[in-house]
C-alpha positions as CSV (number, residue, x, y, z in Angstrom):
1,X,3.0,-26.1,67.1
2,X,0.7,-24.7,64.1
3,X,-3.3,-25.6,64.7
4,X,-3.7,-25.8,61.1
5,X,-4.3,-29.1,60.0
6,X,-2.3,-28.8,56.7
7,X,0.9,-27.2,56.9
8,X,2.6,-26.6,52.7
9,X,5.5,-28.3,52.7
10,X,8.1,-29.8,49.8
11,X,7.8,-33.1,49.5
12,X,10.4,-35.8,48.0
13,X,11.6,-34.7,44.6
14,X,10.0,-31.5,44.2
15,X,11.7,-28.8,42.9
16,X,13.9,-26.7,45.7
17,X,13.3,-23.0,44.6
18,X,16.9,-21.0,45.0
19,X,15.7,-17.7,43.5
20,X,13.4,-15.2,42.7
21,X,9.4,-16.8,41.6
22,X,8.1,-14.2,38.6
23,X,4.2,-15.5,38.8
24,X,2.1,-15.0,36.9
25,X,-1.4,-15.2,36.8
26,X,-3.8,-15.2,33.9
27,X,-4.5,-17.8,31.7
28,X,-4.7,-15.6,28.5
29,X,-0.3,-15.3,28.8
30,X,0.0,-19.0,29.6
31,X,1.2,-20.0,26.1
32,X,3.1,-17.3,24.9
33,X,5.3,-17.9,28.3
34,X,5.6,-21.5,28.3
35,X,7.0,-21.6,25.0
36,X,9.4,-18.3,26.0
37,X,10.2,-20.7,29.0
38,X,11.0,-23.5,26.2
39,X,12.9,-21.6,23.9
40,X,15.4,-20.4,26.9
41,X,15.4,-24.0,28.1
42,X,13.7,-23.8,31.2
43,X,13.3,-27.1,33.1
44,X,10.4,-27.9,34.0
45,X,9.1,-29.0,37.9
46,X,5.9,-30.1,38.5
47,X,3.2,-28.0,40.6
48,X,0.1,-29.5,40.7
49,X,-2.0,-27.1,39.4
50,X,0.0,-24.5,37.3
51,X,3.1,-24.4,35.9
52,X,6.5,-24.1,37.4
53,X,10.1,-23.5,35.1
54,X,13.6,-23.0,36.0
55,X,15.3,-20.4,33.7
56,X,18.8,-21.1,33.1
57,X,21.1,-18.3,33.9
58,X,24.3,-17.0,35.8
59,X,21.4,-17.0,38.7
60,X,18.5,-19.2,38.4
61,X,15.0,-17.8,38.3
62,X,11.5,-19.6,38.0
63,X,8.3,-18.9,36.7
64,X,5.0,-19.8,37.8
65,X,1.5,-19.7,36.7
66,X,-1.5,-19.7,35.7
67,X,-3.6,-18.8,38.9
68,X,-6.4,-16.7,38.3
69,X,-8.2,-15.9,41.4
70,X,-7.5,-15.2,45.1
71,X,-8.0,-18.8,46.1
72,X,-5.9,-20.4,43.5
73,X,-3.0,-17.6,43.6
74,X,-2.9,-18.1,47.4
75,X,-2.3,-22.1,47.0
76,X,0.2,-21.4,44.6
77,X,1.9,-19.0,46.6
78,X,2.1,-21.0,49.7
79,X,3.6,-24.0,47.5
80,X,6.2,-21.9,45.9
81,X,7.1,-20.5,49.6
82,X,7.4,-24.2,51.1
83,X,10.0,-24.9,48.2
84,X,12.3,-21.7,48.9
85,X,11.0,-18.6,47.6
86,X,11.5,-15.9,49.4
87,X,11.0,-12.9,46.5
88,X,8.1,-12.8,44.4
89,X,7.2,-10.3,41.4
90,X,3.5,-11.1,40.0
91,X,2.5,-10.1,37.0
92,X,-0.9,-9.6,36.4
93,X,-3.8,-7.6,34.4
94,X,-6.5,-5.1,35.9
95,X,-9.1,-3.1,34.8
96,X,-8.7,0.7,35.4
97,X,-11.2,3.1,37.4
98,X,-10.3,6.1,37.2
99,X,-10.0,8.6,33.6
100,X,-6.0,9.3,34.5
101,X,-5.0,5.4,34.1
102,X,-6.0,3.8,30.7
103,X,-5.6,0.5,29.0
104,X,-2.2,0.0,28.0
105,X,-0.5,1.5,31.3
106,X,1.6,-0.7,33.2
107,X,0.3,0.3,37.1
108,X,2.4,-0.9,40.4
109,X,-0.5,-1.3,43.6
110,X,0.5,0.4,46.6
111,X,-2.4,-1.2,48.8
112,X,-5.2,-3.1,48.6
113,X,-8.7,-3.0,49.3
114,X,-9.7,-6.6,50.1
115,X,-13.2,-7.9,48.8
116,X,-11.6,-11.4,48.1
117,X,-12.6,-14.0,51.2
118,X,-9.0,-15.6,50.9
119,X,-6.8,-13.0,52.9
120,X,-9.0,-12.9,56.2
121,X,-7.5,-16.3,57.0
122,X,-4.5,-14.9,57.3
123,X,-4.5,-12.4,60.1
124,X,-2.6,-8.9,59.8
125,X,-2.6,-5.8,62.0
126,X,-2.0,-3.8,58.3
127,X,-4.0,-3.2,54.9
128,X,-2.1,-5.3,52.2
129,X,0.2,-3.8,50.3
130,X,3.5,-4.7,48.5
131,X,6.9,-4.9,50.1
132,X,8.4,-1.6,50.1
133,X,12.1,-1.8,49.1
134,X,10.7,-4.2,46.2
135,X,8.5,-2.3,44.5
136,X,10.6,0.7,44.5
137,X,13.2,-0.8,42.8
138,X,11.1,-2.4,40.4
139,X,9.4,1.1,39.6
140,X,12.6,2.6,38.7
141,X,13.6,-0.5,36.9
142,X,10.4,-0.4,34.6
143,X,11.3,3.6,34.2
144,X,14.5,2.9,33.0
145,X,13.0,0.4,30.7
146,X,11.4,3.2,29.3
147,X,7.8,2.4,30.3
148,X,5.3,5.4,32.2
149,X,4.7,3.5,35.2
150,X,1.6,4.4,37.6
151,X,1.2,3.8,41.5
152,X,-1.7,3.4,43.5
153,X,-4.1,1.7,45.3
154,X,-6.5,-1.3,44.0
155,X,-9.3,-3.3,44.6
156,X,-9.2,-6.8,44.8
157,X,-12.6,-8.6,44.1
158,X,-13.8,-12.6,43.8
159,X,-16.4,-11.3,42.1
160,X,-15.8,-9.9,38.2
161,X,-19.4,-9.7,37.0
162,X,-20.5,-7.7,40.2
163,X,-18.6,-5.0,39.6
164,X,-21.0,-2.6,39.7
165,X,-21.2,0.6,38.3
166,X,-21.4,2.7,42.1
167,X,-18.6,0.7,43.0
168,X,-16.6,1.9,40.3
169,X,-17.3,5.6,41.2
170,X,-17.1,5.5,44.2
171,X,-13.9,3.9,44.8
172,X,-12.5,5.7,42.1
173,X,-13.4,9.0,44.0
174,X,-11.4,7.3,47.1
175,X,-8.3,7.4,45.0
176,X,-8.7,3.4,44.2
177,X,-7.5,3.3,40.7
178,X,-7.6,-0.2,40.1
179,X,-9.2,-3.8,40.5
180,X,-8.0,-7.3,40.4
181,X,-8.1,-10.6,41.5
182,X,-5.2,-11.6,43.8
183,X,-3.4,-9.1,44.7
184,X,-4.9,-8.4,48.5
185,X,-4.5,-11.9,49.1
186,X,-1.2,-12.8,47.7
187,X,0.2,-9.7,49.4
188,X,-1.4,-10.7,52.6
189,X,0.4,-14.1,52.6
190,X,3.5,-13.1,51.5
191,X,3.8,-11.0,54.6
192,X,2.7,-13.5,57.2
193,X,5.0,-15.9,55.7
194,X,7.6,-12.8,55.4
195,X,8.6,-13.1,52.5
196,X,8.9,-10.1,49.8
197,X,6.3,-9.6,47.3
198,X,5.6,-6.3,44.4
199,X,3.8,-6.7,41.4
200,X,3.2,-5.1,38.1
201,X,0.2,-5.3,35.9
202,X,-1.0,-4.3,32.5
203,X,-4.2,-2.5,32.2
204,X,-6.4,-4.7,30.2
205,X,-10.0,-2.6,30.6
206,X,-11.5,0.5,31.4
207,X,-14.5,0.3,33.5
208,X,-15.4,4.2,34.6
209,X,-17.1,4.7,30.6
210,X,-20.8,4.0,30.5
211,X,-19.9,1.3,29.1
212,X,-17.2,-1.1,29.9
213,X,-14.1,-1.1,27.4
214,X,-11.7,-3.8,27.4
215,X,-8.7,-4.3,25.1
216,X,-7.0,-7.5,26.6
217,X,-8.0,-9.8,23.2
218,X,-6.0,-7.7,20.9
219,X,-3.0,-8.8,19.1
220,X,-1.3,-5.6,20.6
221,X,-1.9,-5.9,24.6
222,X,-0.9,-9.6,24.3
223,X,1.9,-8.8,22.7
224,X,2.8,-6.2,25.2
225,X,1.8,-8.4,28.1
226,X,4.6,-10.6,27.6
227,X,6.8,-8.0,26.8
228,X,6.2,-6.8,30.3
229,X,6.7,-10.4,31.4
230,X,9.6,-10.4,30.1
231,X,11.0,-7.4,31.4
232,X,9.9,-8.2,34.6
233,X,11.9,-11.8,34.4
234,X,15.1,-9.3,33.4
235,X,14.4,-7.5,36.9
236,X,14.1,-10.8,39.3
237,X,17.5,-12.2,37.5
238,X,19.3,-9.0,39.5
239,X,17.1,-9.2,43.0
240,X,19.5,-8.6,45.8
């Protein structure tokens, strides 16, 4: 028996999740992908703090989201795993530290560096990182796609706005190439729950200039951001 006082479970009428979970997790794509969802007639479930559709198909799919931040990804997560899920692709924004990965590159983490106080509740022998078999398929699926994908390792932070500039350097001399908000955590609960989790995100800043240099308010990245969503929803239709 669990010690936790509150085990996630699915309760009378909620949705039972049969397939792959696409989540996403910034506000900013929230209405361009809930009307996509609409205009493919997606049905939609309740989850109580975000936003959960069934895409009709030859294999059903769902999409979830917005949950920006560790905490409120995590929650998600562990809902969308009590209903079924057992494959998850996230798609997400981060901001770029290194020169060789700008804004506009579509990057898959390989691990994570956890500064996000979500994932220590959730006690693993290994650094987060993606599920293995997952993400490779989904890199060669995005290359066939015809986008430039780059791997590496990120940095997942609760703290935006003290991001400061030695940090920056000097994970970027570490090889750290990027930082987030979720993705330590969410990949930390996906494997105690054992259940398979990659993730692709867009690069929406640059932070290694003098000054910082974000392009995630322009027409073009939000265009390309659901673009990316989109594909992404292509790959989870033909998960194994």
């Amino acid at each position: 028996m669990s010690d936790t006082v509150i085990e996630p479970s699915r309760l009378q009428g909620e949705a039972a999740i049969t397939g792959p979970v696409l989540l996403f997790v910034n506000p900013g794509d929230s209405a361009r992908i809930i009307k996509a969802a609409r205009e493919l007639n997606g049905k939609k479930h309740f989850l109580f703090h975000s936003n959960l559709f069934e895409i009709p198909g030859q294999r059903p799919i769902f999409w979830a989201g917005p949950a920006l931040g560790a905490p409120a990804a995590v929650i998600a997560l562990e809902k969308l795993i009590a209903l079924g899920c057992k494959d998850v692709i996230v798609h997400g924004w981060c901001g770029s530290l290194v020169a060789g990965l700008q804004a506009g590159a579509v990057f898959l983490p390989t691990w994570a560096l956890s500064e996000e106080g979500t994932s220590a509740h959730y006690p693993l022998a290994s650094p987060p990182a993606p599920h293995g078999d997952l993400s490779r398929q989904l890199a060669k699926f995005l290359r066939q796609c015809g986008y430039a994908v780059q791997e590496g390792p990120i940095w997942t932070t609760d703290a935006p706005y003290r991001e400061t500039r030695k940090k920056v350097q000097d994970y970027g001399r570490r090889g750290i190439m990027a930082v987030d908000m979720e993705f330590s955590a969410l990949s930390t609960v996906a494997a105690y729950r054992g259940v398979n989790l990659t993730a692709a995100m867009l690069v929406s800043d640059e932070l290694y200039h003098d000054a910082w240099r974000p392009i995630y308010a322009s027409k073009a990245f939000q265009k390309k951001s659901l673009e990316i969503f989109l594909a992404l929803s292509s790959f989870a239709c033909n998960v194994a």
